[in-house]
C-alpha positions as CSV (number, residue, x, y, z in Angstrom):
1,X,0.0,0.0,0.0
2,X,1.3,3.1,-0.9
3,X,2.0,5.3,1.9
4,X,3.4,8.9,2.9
5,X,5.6,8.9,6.5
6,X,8.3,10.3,8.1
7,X,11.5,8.7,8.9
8,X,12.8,9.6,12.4
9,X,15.9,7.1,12.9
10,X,17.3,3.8,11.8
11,X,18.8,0.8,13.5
12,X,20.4,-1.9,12.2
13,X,19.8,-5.8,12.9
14,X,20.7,-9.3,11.7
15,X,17.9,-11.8,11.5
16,X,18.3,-15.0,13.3
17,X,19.1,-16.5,9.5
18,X,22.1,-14.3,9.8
19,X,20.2,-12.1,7.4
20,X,21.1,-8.1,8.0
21,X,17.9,-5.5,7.6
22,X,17.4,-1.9,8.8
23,X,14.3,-0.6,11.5
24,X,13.0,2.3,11.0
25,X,11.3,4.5,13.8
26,X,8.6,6.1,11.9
27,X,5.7,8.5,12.4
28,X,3.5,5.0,11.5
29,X,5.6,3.1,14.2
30,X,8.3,0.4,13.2
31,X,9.3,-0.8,9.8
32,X,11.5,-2.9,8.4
33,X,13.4,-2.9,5.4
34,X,14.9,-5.8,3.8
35,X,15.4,-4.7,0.1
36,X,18.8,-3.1,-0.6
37,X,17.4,-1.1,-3.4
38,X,14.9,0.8,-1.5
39,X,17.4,0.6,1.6
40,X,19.6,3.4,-0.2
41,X,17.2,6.2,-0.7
42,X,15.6,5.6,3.1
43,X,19.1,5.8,4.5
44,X,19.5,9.5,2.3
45,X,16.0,10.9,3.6
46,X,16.2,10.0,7.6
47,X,14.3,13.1,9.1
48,X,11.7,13.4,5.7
49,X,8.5,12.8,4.6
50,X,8.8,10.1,1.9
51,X,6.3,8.4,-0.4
52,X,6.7,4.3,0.2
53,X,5.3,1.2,-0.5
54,X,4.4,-0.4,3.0
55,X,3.4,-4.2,3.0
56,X,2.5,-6.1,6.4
57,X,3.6,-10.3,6.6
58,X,2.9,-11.8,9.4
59,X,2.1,-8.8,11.6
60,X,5.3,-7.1,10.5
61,X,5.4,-4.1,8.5
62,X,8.0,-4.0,5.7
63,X,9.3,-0.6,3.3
64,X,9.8,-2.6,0.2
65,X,9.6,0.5,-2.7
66,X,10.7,4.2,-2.4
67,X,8.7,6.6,-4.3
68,X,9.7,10.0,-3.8
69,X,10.6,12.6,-1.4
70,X,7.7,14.7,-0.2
71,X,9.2,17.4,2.4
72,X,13.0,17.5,3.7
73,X,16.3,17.4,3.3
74,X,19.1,14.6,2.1
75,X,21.2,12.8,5.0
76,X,23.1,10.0,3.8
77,X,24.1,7.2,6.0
78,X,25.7,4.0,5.7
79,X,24.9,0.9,6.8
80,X,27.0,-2.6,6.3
81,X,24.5,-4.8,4.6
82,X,26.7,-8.3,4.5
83,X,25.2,-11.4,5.5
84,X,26.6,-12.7,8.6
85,X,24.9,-16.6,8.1
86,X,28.5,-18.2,8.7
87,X,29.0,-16.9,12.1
88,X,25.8,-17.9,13.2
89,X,25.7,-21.4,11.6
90,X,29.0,-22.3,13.2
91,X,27.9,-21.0,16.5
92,X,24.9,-23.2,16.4
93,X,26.3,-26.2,15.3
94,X,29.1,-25.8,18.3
95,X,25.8,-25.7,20.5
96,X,24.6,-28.8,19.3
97,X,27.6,-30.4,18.8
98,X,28.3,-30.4,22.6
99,X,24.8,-31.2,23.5
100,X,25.0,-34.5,21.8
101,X,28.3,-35.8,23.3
102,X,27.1,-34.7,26.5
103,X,24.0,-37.3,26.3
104,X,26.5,-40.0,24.9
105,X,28.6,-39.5,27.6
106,X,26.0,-39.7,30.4
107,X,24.4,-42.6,28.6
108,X,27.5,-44.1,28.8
109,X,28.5,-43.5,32.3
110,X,25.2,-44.9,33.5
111,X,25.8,-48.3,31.6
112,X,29.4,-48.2,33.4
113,X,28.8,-47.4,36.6
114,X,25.9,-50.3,36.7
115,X,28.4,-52.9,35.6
116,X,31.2,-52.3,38.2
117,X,32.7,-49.4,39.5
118,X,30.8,-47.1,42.0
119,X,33.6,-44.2,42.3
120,X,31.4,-42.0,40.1
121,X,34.2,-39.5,39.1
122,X,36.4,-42.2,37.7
123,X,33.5,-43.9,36.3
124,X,32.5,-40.1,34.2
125,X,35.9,-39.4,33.0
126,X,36.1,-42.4,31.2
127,X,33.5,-42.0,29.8
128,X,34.0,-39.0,28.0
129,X,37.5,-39.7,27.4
130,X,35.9,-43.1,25.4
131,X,33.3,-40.3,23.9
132,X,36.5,-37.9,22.7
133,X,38.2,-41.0,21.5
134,X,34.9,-41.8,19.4
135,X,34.2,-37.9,17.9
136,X,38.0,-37.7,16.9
137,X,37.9,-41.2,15.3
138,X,35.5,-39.9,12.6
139,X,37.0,-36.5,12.0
């Protein structure tokens, strides 16, 4: 829907796909702007009353067109617009990496501490020292 607004600041954000997009603070409440195109000429008119095309998904609304500049003055600022999905990624799969040798350890450490030994400590550093043993095999 095309819309006329003001533009009273800008933040940017990374999505939790690693994803970067700018808020807007405007006189119609938060915005978001994923589209690099129209990013540019938002950036230049922070402060004015633009012409935009506004569209709302899933309770969100988005700036995805620029029109034109109705009142104001040009104030360019830049914004780095790189994805970030890498850092993220890795950062998550770390996560769940440990998560999972954790349960193999203490799944394994139950089984041994039934079958013999009741000195708990010995009986858990073993087991993750078979567990290490097992992850580095494969690598």
């Amino acid at each position: 829907m095309k819309t006329t607004l003001k533009l009273e600041s800008a933040e940017q954000k990374t999505s939790k796909g690693g994803r970067p997009y700018i808020t807007f603070k405007t006189s119609m409440g938060v915005m978001s702007c994923f589209e690099s195109i129209a990013l540019k000429e938002l950036m230049k008119n922070l402060g004015n009353e633009i012409s935009v095309e506004v569209e709302e998904r899933n309770g969100f609304k988005n700036l995805t067109k620029f029109y034109e500049v109705i009142s104001g003055n040009l104030h360019p600022e830049e914004f780095d617009m790189t994805e970030k999905k890498e850092d993220k990624f890795a950062e998550a799969r770390a996560s769940k990496d440990q998560a999972i040798y954790t349960s193999y350890a203490k799944d394994l450490f139950i089984e041994m501490f039934h079958q013999g030994t009741k000195d708990a400590e010995k009986v858990m550093e073993e087991a993750i020292k078979l567990i290490k043993t097992a992850r580095d095999g494969f690598k």
